[in-house]
C-alpha positions in Angstrom: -115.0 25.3 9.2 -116.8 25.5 12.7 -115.3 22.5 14.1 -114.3 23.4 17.9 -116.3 24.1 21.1 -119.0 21.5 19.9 -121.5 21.9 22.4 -122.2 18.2 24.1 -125.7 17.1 23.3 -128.0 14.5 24.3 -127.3 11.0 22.6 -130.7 10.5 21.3 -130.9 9.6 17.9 -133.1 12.8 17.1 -130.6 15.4 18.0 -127.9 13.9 15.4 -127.3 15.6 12.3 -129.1 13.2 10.1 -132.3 13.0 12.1 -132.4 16.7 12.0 -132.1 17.5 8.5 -134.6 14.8 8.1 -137.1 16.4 10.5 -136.6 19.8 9.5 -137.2 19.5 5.5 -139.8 16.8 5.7 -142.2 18.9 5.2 -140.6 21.2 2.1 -139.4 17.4 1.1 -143.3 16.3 0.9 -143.9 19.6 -1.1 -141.7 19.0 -4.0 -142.3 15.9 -4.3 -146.3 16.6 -4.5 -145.3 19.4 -7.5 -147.0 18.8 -10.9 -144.4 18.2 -13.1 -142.9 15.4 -9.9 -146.3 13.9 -9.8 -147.0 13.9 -13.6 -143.3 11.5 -13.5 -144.3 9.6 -11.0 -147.5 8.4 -12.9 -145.9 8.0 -15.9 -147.7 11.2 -17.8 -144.6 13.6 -18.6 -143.7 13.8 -21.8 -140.1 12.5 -23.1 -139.0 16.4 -24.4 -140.1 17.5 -20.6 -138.3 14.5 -18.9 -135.2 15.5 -21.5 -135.2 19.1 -20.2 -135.5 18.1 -16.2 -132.7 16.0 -16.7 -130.8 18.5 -18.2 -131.2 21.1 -15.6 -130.4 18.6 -13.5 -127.0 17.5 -15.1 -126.0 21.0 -14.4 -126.7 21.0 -10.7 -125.0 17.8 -10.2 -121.7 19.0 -12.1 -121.6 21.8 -10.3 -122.1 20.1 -7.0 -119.3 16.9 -7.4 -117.0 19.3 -9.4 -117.0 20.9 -5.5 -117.0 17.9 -4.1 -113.8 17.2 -6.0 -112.1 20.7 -5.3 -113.0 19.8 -1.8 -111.6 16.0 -1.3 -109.5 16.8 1.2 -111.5 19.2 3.0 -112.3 17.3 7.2 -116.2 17.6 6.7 -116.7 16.3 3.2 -113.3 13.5 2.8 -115.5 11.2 4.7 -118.8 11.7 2.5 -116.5 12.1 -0.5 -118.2 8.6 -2.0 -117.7 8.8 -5.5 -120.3 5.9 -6.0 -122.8 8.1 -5.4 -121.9 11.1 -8.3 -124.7 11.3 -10.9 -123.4 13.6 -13.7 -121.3 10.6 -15.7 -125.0 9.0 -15.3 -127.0 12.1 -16.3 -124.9 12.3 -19.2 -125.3 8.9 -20.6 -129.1 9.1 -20.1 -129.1 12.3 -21.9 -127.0 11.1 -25.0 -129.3 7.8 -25.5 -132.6 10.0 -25.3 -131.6 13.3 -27.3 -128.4 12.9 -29.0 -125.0 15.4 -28.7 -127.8 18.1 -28.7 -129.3 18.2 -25.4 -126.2 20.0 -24.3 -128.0 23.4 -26.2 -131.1 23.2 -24.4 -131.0 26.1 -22.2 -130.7 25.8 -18.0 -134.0 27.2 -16.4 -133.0 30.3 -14.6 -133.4 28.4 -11.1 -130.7 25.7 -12.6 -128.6 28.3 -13.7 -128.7 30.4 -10.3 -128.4 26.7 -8.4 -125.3 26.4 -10.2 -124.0 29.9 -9.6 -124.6 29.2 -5.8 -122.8 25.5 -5.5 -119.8 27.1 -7.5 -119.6 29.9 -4.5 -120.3 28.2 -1.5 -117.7 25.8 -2.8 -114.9 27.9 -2.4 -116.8 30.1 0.7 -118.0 27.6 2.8 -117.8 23.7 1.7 -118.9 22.3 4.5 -122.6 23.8 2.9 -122.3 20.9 0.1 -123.3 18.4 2.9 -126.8 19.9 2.8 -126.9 19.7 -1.2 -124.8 15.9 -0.6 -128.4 15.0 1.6 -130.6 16.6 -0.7 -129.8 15.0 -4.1 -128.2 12.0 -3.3 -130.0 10.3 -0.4 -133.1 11.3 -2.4 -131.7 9.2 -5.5 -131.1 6.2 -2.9 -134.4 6.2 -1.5 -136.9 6.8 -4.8 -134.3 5.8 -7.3 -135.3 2.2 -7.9 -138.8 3.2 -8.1 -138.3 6.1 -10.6 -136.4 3.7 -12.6 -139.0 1.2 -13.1 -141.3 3.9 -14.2 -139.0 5.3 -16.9 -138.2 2.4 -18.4 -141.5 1.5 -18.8 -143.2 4.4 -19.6 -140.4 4.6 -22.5 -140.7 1.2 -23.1 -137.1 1.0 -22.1 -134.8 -2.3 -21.8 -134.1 -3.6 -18.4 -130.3 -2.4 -19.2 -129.3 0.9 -17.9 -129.8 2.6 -21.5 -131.8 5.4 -20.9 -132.2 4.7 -17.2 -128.4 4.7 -15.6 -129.4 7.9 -13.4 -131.2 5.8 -11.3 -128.3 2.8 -11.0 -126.7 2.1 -8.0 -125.4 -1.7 -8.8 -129.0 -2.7 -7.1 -131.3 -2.7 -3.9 -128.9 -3.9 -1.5 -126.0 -1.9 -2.9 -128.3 1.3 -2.6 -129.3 0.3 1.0 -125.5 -0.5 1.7 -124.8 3.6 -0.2 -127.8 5.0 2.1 -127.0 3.1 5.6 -122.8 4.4 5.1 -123.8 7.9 4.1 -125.6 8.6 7.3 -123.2 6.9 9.6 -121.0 9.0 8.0 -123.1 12.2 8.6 -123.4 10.9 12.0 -120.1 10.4 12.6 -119.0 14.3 11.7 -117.9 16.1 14.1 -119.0 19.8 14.2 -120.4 22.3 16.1 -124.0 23.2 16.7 -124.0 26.3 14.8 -122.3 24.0 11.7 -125.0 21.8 12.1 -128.0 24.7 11.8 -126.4 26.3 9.0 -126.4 22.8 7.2 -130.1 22.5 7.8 -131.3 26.2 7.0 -128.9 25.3 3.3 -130.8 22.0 3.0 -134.2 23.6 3.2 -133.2 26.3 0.7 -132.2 23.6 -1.3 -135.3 21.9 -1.3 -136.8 25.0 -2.1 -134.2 25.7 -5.0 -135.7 22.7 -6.3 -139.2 23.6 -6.2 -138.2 26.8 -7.8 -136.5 24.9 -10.8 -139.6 22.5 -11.3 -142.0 25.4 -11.1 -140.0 26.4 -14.0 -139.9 23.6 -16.3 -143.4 23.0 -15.8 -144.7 26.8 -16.8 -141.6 26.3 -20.1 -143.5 23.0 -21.1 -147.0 25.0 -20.7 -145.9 27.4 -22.7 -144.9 25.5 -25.5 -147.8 23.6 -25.5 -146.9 20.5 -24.0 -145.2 19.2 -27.0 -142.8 15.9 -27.0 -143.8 12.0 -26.6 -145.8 11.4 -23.5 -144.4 9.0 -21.4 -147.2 6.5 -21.8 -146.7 6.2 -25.9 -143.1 4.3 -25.5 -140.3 5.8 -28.3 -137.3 3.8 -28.6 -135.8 6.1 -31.3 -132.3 7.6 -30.6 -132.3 11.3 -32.1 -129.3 11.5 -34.6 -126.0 12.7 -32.7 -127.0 16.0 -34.6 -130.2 16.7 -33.0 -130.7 19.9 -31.8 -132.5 20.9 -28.1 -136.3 19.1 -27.0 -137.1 23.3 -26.5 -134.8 26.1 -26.6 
């Protein structure tokens, strides 16, 4: 890791890590989440066999990325955003069994997922210090829009107010998801590598983003292509498939 020789910069809040990568990729950032199949979620339109699928993919890119963050635990950079509250796959998981059964773990990884995971698995025995930018991607993404995305699944599903269905988006709460957010980025602050760590950490964040909008290009042309089929978020289906149930689309 690129920790020595930090060059001294200016302490305006602008020129710290954090502000940076939030600078750099807002405008990607606004992109994906402006992308059909984000927008059709947001307004409640997707249908359930769609929302299955893009939580599947998902599930992937999370195990790959806190398996590495695992392997990595004692690496300088990542001990201090190692925050196991944060990890999402246990979550994924759960939402996954309550809203497809045992079979959603044969519905096949878009190619994007599949060469996302490829890519997290590498750079996590290359260069770890690169899982940061992933770390900033996913997770202070699920912090900020998380409470929001929940309300709209649960009741576009016509979901309980438990975490059935919904535990993706659980973080114990607002305040404990503000409390999450605020420690991550004094964390990220608080790092201390060089300027050249920093860049590359920002150039991997913005192919992340794009990684993303790669994936949900994906999903969206799969759905077309099958026709759109599944329960449109909208007409609320409380049915658990048998444990049996094979993949939403193969």
């Amino acid at each position: 890791m690129r920790r020595t020789q930090r060059r001294h910069r200016g302490a305006g809040l602008s020129e710290r890590l954090p502000e940076r990568l939030r600078q750099d990729t807002r405008e990607l950032h606004l992109q994906v989440e402006r992308s059909g199949l984000i927008h059709s979620l947001l307004r409640g339109a997707m249908a359930r066999s769609t929302y299955v699928q893009l939580l599947r993919n998902l599930h992937a890119v999370y195990a790959a990325l806190e398996d590495g963050l695992r392997r990595n635990a004692e690496h300088p950079a990542l001990a201090p955003l190692n925050l196991p509250e944060l990890w999402r796959e246990a979550r994924l998981a759960h939402d996954l069994d309550f809203l497809q059964g045992s079979g959603w773990r044969g519905i096949d990884l878009q190619p994007a997922a599949l060469s996302y995971v490829r890519h997290l698995d590498a750079i996590s025995v290359s260069e770890p210090v690169l899982l940061i930018a992933h770390g900033y991607v996913r997770y202070l993404g699920d912090l900020s829009g998380g409470q929001l995305l929940a309300r709209v699944v649960r009741e576009s599903f016509g979901l309980t107010a438990s975490d059935e269905g919904a535990a993706f988006y659980d973080f114990g709460g607002a305040g404990q998801a503000a409390a999450l957010k605020a420690a991550f980025r004094l964390r990220l602050t608080a790092l201390d590598l060089d300027e050249s760590t920093d860049d590359a950490i920002v150039a991997e964040a913005l192919r992340a983003f794009e990684r993303h909008a790669e994936l949900f290009a994906e999903l969206a042309k799969a759905v077309e292509g099958a026709g759109g089929t599944g329960t449109a978020m909208g007409a609320p289906d409380r049915s658990t498939p048998p444990a049996d149930a094979g993949p939403a689309i193969s």
